[in-house]
Structures are given as structure tokens and as C-alpha cells.
KOLTIBA-228690 format. One line per 4 residues: number of its first residue (from 0); their letters; for each residue x, y, z of N, C-alpha, C. Coordinates in nm, 2 decimals. Last residue first. Example, Ala and Ser with C-alpha at 12.3 -4.5 7.8 and 13.67 -1.06 7.14 Angstrom:
1	sa	1.28,-0.22,0.71,1.37,-0.11,0.71,1.29,0.00,0.79 ~ 1.32,-0.57,0.78,1.23,-0.45,0.78,1.32,-0.33,0.78;
! end
This chain:
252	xxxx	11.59,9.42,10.18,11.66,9.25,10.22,11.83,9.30,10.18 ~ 11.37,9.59,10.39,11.47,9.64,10.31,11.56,9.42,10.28 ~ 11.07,9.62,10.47,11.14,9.62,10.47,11.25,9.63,10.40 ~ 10.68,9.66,10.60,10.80,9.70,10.49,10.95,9.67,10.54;
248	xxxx	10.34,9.57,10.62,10.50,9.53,10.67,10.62,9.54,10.53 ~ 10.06,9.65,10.74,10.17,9.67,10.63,10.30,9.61,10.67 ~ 9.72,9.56,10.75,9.80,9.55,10.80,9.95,9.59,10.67 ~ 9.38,9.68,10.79,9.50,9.65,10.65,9.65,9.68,10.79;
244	xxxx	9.08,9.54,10.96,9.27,9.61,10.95,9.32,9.56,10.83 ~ 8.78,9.52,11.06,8.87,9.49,10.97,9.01,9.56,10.97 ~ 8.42,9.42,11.08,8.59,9.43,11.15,8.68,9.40,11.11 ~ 8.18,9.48,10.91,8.30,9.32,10.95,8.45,9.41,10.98;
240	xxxx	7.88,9.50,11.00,7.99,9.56,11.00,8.15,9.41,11.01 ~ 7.54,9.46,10.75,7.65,9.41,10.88,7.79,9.43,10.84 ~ 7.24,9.59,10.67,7.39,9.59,10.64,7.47,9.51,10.78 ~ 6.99,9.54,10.67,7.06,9.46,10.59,7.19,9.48,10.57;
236	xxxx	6.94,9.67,10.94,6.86,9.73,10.83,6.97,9.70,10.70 ~ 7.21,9.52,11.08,7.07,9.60,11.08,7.08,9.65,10.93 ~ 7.32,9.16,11.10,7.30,9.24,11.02,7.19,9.34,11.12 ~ 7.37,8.93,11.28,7.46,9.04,11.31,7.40,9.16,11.25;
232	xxxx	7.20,8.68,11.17,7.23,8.74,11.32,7.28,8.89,11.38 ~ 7.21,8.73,10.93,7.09,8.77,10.99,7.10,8.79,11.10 ~ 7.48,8.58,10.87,7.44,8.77,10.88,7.33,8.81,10.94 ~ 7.39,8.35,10.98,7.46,8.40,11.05,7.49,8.58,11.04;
228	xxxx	7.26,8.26,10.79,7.19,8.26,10.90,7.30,8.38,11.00 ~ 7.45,8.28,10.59,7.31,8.35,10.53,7.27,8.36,10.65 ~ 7.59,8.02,10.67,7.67,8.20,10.66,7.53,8.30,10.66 ~ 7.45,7.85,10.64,7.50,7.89,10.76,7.58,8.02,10.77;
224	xxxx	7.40,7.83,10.37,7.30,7.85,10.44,7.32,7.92,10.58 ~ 7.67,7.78,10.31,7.60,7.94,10.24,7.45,7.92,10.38 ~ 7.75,7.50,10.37,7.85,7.67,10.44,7.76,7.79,10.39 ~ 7.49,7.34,10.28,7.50,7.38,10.39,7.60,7.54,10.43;
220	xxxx	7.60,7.38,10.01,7.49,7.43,10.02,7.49,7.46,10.18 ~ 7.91,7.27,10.00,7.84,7.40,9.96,7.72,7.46,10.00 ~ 7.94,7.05,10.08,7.96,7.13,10.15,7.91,7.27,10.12 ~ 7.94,6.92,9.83,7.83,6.89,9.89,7.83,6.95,10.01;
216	xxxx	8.00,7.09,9.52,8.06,7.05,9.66,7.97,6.99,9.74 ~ 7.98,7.29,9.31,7.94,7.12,9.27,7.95,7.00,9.46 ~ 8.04,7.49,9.44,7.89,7.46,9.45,7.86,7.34,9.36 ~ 8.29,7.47,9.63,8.26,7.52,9.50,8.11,7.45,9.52;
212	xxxx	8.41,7.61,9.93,8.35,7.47,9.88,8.26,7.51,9.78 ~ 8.71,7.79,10.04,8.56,7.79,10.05,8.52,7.67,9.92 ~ 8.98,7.80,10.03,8.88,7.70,10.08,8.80,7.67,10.08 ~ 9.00,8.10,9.91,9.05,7.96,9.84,8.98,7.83,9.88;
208	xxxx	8.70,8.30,9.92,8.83,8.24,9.97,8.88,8.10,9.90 ~ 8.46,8.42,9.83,8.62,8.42,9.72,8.69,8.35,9.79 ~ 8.29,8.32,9.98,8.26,8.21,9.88,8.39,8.24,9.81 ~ 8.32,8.54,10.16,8.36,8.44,10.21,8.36,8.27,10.10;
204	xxxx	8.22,8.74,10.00,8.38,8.75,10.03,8.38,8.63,10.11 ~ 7.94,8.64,9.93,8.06,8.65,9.81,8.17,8.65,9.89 ~ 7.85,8.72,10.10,7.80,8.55,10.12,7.94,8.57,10.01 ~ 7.85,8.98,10.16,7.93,8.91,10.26,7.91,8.73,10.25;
200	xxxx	7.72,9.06,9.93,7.87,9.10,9.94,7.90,9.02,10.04 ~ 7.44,8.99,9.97,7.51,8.93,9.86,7.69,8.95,9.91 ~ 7.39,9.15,10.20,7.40,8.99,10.21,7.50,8.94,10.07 ~ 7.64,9.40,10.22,7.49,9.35,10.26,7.53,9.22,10.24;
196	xxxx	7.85,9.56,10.49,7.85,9.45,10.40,7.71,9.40,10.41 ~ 8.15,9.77,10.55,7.99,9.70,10.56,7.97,9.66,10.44 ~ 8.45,9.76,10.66,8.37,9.72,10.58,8.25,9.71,10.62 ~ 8.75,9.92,10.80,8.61,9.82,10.83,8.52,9.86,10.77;
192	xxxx	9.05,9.97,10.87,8.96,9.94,10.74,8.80,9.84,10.75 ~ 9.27,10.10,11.03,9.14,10.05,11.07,9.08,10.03,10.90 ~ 9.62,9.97,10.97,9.51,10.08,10.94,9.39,10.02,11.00 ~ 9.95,9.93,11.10,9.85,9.88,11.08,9.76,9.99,11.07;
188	xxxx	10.32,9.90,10.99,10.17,9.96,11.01,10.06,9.92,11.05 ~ 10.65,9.80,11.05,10.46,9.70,11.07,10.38,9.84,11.09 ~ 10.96,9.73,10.94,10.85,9.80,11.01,10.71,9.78,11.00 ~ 11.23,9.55,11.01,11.13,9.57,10.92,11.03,9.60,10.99;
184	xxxx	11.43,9.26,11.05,11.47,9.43,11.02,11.34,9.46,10.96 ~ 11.43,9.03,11.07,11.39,9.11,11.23,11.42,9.25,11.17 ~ 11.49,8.89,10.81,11.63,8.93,10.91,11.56,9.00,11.02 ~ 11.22,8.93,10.65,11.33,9.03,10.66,11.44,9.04,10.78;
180	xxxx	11.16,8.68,10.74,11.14,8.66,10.61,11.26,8.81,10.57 ~ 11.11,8.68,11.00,11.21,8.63,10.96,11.24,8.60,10.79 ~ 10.89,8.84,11.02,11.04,8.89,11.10,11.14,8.83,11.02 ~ 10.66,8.70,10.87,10.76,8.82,10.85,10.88,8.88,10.87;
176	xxxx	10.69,8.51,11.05,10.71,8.50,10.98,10.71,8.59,10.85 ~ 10.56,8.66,11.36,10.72,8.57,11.31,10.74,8.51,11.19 ~ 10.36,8.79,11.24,10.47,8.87,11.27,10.61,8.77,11.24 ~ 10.21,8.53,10.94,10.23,8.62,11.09,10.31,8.69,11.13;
172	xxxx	10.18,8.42,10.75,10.14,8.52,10.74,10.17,8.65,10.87 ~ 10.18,8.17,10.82,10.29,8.21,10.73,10.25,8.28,10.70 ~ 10.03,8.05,11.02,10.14,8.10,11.04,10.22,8.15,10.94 ~ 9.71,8.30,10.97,9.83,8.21,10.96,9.96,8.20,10.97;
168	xxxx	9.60,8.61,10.95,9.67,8.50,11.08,9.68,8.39,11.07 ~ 9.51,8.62,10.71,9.57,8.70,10.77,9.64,8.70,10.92 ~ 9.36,8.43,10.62,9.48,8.41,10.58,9.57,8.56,10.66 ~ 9.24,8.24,10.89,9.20,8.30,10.81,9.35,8.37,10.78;
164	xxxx	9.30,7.84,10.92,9.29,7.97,10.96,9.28,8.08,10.83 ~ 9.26,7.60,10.74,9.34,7.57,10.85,9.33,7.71,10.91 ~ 9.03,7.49,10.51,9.02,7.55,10.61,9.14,7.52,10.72 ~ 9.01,7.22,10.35,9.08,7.30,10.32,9.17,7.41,10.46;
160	xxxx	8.68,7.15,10.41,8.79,7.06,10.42,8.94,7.12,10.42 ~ 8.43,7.36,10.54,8.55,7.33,10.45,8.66,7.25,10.49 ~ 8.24,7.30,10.72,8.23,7.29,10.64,8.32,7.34,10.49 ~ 8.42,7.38,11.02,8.29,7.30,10.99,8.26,7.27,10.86;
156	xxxx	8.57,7.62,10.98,8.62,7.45,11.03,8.51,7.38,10.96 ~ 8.38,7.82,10.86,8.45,7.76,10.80,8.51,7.62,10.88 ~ 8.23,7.83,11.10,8.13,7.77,11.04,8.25,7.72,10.91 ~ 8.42,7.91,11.27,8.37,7.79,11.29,8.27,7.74,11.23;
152	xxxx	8.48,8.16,11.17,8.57,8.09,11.18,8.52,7.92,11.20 ~ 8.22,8.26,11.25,8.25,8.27,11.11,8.36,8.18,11.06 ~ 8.24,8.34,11.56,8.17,8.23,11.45,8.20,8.20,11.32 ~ 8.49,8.50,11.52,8.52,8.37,11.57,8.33,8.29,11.54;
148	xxxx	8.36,8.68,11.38,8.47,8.65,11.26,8.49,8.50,11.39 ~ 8.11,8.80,11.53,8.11,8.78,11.44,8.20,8.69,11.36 ~ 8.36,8.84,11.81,8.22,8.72,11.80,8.18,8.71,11.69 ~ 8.69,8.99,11.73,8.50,8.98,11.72,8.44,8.86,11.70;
144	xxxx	8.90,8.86,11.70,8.88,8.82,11.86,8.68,8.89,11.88 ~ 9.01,8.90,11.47,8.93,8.79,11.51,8.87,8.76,11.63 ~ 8.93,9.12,11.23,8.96,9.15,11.34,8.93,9.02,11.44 ~ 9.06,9.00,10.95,8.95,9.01,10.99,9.03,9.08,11.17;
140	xxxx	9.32,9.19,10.72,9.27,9.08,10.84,9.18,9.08,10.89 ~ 9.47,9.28,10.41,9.36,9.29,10.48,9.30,9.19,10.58 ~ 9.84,9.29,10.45,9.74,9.18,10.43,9.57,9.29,10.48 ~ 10.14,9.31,10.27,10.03,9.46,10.29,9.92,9.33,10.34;
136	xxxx	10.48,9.40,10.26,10.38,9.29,10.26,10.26,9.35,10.32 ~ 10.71,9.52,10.04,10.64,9.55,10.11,10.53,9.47,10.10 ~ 11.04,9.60,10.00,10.96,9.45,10.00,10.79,9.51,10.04 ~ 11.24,9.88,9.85,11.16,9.84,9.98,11.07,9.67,9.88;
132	xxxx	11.58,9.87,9.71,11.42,9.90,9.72,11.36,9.77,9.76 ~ 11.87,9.88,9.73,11.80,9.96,9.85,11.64,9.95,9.85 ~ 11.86,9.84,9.38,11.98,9.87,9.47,11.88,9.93,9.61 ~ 11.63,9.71,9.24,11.75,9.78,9.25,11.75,9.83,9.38;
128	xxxx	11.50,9.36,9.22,11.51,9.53,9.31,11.61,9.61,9.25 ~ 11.56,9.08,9.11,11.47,9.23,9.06,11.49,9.32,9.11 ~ 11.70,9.01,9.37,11.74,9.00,9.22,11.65,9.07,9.11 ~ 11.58,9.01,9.60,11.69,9.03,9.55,11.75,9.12,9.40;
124	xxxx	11.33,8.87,9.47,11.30,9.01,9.53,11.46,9.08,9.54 ~ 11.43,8.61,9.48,11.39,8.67,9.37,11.40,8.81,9.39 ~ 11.51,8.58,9.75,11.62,8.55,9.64,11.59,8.65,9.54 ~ 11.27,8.61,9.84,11.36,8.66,9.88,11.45,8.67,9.79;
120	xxxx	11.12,8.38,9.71,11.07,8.45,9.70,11.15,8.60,9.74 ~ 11.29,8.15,9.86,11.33,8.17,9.69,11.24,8.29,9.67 ~ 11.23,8.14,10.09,11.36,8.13,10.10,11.35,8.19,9.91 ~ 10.92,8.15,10.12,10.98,8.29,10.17,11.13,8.29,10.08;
116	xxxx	10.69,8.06,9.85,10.79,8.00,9.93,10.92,8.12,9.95 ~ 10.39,8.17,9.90,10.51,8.19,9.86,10.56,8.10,9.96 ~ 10.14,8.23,10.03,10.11,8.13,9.95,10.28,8.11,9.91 ~ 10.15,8.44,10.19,10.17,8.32,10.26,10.15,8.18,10.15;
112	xxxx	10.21,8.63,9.99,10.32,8.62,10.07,10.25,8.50,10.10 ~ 9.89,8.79,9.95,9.95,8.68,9.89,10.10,8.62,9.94 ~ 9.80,9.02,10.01,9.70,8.90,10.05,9.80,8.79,9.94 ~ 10.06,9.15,9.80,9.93,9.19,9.86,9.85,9.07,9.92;
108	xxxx	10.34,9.23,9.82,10.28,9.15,9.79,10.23,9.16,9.89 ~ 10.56,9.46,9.60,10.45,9.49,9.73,10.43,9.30,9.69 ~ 10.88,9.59,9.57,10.79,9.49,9.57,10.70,9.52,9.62 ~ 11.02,9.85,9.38,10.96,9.84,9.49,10.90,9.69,9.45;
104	xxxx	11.23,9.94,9.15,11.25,10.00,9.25,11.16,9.98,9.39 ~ 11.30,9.68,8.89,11.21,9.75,8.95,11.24,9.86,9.08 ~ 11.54,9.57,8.76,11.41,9.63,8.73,11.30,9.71,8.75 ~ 11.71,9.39,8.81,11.69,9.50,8.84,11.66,9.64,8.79;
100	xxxx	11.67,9.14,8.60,11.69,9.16,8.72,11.74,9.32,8.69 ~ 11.33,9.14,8.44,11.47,9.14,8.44,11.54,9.16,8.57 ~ 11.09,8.87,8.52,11.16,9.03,8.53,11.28,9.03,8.53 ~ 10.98,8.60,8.61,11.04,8.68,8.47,11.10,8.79,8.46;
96	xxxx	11.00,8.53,8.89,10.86,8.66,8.83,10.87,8.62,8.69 ~ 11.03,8.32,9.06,11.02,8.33,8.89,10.92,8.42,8.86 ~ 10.82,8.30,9.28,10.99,8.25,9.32,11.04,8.26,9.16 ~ 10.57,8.41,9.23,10.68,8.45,9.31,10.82,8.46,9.36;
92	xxxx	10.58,8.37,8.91,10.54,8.35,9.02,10.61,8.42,9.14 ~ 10.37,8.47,8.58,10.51,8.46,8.65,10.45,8.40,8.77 ~ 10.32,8.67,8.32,10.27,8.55,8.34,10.41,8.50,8.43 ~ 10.16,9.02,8.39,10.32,8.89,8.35,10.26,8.79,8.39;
88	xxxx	10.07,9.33,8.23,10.06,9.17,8.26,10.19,9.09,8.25 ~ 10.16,9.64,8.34,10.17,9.52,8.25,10.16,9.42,8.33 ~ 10.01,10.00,8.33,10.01,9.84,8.35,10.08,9.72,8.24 ~ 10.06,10.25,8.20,10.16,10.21,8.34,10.08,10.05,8.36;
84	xxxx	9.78,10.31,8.19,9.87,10.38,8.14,9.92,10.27,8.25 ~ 9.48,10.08,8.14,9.56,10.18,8.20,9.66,10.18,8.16 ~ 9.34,9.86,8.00,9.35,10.00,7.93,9.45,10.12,7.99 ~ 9.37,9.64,8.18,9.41,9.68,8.05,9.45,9.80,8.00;
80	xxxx	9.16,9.64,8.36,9.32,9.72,8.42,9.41,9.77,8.27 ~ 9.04,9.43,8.34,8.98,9.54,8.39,9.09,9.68,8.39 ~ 9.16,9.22,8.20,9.01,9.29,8.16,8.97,9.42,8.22 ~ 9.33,9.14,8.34,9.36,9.22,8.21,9.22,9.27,8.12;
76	xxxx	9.21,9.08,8.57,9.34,9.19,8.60,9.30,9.26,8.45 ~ 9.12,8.80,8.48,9.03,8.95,8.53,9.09,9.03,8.54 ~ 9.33,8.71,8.39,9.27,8.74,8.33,9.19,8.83,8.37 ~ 9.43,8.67,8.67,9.51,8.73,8.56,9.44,8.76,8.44;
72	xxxx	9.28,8.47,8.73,9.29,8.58,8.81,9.37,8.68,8.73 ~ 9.29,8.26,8.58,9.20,8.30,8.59,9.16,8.40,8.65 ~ 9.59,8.19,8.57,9.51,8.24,8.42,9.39,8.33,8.44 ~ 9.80,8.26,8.81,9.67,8.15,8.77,9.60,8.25,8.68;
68	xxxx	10.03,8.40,8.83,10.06,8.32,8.77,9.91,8.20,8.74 ~ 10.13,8.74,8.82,10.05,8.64,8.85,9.99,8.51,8.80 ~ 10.24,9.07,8.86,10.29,8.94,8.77,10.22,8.80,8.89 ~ 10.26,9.34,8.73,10.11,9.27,8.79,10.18,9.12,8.77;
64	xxxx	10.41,9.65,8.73,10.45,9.49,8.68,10.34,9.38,8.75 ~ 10.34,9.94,8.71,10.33,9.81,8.74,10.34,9.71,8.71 ~ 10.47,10.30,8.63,10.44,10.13,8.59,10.48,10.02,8.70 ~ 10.48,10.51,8.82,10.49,10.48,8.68,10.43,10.40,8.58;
60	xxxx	10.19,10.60,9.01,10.34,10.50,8.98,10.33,10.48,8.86 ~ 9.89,10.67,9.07,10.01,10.77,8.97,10.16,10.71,8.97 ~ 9.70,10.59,9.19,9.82,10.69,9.32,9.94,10.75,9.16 ~ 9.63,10.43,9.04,9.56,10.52,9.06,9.61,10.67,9.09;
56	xxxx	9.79,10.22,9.06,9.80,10.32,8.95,9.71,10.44,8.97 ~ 9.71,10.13,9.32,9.82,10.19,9.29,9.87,10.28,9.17 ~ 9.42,10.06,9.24,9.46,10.16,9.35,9.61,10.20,9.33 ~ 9.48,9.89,9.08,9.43,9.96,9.03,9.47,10.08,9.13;
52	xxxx	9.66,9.66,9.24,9.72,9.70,9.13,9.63,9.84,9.07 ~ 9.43,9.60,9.43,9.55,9.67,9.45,9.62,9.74,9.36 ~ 9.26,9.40,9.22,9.25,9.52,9.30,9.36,9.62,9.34 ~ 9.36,9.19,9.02,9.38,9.36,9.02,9.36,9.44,9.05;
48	xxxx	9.33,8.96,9.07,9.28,9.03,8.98,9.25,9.21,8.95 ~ 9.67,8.93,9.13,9.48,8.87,9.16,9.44,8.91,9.05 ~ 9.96,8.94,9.16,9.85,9.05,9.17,9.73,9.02,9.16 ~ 10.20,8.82,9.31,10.10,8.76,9.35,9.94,8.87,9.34;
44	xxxx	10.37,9.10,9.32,10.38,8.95,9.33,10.25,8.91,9.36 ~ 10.40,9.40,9.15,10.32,9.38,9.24,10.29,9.23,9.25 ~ 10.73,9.61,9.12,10.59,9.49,9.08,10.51,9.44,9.20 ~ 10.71,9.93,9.01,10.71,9.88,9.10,10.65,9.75,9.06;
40	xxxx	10.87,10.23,8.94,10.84,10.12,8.85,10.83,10.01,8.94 ~ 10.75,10.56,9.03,10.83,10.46,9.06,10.82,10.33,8.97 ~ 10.79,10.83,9.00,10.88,10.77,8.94,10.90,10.65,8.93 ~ 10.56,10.92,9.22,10.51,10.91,9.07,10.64,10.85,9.00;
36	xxxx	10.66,10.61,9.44,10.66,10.77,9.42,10.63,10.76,9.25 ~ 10.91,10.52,9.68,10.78,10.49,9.63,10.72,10.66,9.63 ~ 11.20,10.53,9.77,11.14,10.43,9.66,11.01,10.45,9.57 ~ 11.09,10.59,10.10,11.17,10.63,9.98,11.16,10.49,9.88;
32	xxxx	10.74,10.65,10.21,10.85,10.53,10.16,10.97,10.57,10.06 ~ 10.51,10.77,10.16,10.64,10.87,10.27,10.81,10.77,10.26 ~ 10.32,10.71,10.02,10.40,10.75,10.01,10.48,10.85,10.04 ~ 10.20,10.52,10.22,10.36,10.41,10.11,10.40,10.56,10.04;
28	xxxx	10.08,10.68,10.36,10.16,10.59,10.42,10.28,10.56,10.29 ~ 9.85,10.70,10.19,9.93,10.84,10.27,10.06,10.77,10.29 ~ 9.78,10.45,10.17,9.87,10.48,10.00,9.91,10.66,10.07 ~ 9.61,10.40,10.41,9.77,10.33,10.37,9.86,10.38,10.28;
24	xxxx	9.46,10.56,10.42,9.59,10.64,10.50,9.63,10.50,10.44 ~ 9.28,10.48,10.24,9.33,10.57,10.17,9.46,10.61,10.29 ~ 9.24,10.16,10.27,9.23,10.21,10.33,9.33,10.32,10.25 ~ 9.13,9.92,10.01,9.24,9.93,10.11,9.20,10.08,10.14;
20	xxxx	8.88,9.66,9.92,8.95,9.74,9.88,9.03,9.80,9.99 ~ 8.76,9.31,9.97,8.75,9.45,9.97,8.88,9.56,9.90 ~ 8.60,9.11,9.70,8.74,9.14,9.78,8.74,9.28,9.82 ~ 8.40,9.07,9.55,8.35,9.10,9.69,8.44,9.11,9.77;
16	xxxx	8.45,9.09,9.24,8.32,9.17,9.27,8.35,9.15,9.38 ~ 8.69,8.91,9.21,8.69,9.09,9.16,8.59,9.13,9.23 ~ 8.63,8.68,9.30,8.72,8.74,9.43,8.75,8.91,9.35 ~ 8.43,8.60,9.09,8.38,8.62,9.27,8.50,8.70,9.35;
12	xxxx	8.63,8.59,8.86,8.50,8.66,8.90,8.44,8.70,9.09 ~ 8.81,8.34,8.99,8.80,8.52,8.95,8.73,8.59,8.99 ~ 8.79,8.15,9.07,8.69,8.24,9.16,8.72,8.36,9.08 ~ 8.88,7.97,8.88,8.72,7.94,8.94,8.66,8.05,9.01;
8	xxxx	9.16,7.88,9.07,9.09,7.87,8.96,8.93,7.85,8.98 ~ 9.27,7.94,9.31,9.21,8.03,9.28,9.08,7.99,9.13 ~ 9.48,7.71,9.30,9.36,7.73,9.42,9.27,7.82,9.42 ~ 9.70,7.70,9.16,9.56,7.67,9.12,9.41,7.66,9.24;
4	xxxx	9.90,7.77,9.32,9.87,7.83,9.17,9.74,7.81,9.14 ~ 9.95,7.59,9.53,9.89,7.72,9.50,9.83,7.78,9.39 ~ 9.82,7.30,9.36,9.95,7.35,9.43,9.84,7.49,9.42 ~ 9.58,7.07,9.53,9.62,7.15,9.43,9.70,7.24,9.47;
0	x	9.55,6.70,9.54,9.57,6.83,9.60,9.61,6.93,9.50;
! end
């Protein structure tokens, strides 16, 4: 089995080109957040390959602390992000950013919290913040209860071994495991963010997931064929709409 860390290795590439991107009323949203602001020096746990992290520099924060600990997602980060003002690469984890303690003035962790262990990931977040600054857990979710995402759901059971739910409703992704991650103190956004998607893009964001079955896999050929059939179900004139929410949850520890 492979620890988190290494569950990504292999998709860089695939999870930069077909991971969507975030809804412009979220970054209206973070900044009405005290803490969060062109001043701010903020790290971002669990940064990938540096979607989020661009968008946030984008928005004009000081500096980012991108601290992510599989080489191969971190590397795409530093390929693409490099050159910006205000980025730094860390080689770290959630429960051991590296960062000095009190350092920063905001956490975010993006499509990544449920891979963390909450009890030492808290500690840490502790211990880097200064004094009053915000946690903030951000997930992009499929909408599940669309016919599209509950087939889609069953072509994943079906041919990924890995496969326990999509990561935006898992249990360690869910309200009660947010609640309890901030003491029940802590407030929940949610945005509409829904994607269209031709074939290549929607056979990619389901080939970036961690579970999804590498193409030395013998599950491989079959989960693409039955995905390929299954846009054709949904798609017009080659686009298909995938129901979507960026969900936020901020709090204080």
C-alpha cells in the first residue's frame, strides 16, 4: 500500500492540465476574512501543483508558502509558479510543514485535509499561525445526487480497487469532520462552480484522481472506455456539464 504522500506520484502532469480551477466569488469571499489581504504571508498545506497557489498570488498576498511533500506535484508547482513574486517551495507535510513557528497569518488546505492526520495537522497550524489566524479548508465537490456523478461513481467502484468515495464527501472530508477538526467553531461557504468539459478534459479529471488505475493497470483500459461511453451519454455538441461546488470552511483553533 502507499502512504499518502505517494499516491499522487505519476499524475503531476495530468492533475496540472484537468484539475479545475475556483470560483472568482470565493477569492470576493476570503477577502472579507480578517487576516487575509495584499499583507498577507499565508501557507498553503497540501499545495499540488499549484493551482490554487496561482490564483492566490494572483489576488496579490504577499507570500505563499506552497508546502508539499510528493516531488512530483511539487515539481509541477515549481515549473509553473517559479517565476512569481511571493512564491516559495517547501519540501514538508501537513503534520511537519518546516515553517518557523509563527510565521504565517493564514492556512488554507485545498482538496487536501482529508489526506491529513486532523490531531497533528491542528497542532501544526497552531504552531505556525500567529496569533488569531484563520485555517481555511476549501474542497471543489462533484454535485452527487446528479445522475451524471452517481454513474460516474459506479463506474469508479467498478474498476478501481482504491475507490471508497469522491473526495469531497468522504468521511474525512465532511461537515463532521470539519466540525470537529475546529471545536464546532467554524463557518461553511459554499459557491456554484460548474465546469464544462470536452472529452479529453473529462477522461483527464477522472484519470488525475489518486484511485484512478495507471495504464500499466489492467483496470485501465476498461475505466477509460466506460468513462468515454458515458460522456457520450451526457455530452452536446462535445461539451458535458459536470455539477459542481467549491465548498469553504474557515475557522479560528
Amino acid at each position: 500500500m502507499q502512504d499518502n504522500t505517494e499516491k499522487f506520484t505519476g499524475l503531476g502532469e495530468v492533475y496540472r492540465r484537468y484539475r479545475p480551477g475556483y470560483p472568482a466569488a470565493l477569492f470576493d469571499c476570503l477577502k472579507t476574512f480578517p487576516g487575509v489581504g495584499p499583507d498577507t504571508v499565508a501557507a498553503e498545506i497540501g499545495s499540488g501543483t499549484g493551482i490554487f497557489a496561482r490564483l492566490l498570488l494572483e489576488q496579490g498576498i504577499r507570500r505563499l508558502y506552497a508546502v508539499e511533500p510528493n516531488a512530483d506535484m511539487r515539481k509541477q508547482a515549481e515549473r509553473e509558479l517559479g517565476g512569481m513574486p511571493g512564491f516559495v517551495s517547501v519540501v514538508g507535510a501537513a503534520e511537519r510543514t518546516t515553517l518557523a513557528a509563527g510565521s504565517v497569518d493564514a492556512v488554507f488546505a485545498v482538496q487536501a485535509f482529508h489526506w491529513f492526520d486532523p490531531v497533528q495537522f491542528r497542532e501544526e497550524c497552531r504552531r505556525i499561525l500567529r496569533s488569531g489566524g484563520p485555517v481555511i479548508l476549501i474542497w471543489n465537490s462533484r454535485i452527487e445526487t446528479d445522475p451524471l456523478m452517481a454513474e460516474c461513481r459506479e463506474i469508479c467502484r467498478k474498476h478501481c480497487p482504491d475507490f471508497t468515495g469522491f473526495s469531497g464527501h468522504s468521511s474525512r472530508s465532511g461537515k463532521e469532520a470539519v466540525s470537529e477538526f475546529f471545536a464546532g467553531k467554524f463557518e461553511s461557504r459554499e459557491f456554484p462552480n460548474p465546469l464544462w468539459m470536452d472529452r479529453e478534459a473529462f477522461l483527464g479529471r477522472n484519470l488525475s484522481s489518486s484511485y484512478a488505475p495507471r495504464p500499466d493497470a489492467p483496470q485501465y483500459r476498461p475505466f477509460v472506455e466506460e468513462l468515454g461511453a458515458l460522456f457520450d451519454r451526457y455530452a452536446e455538441n462535445g461539451q458535458l456539464r459536470w455539477n459542481n461546488a467549491t465548498r469553504c470552511y474557515s475557522g479560528r483553533l
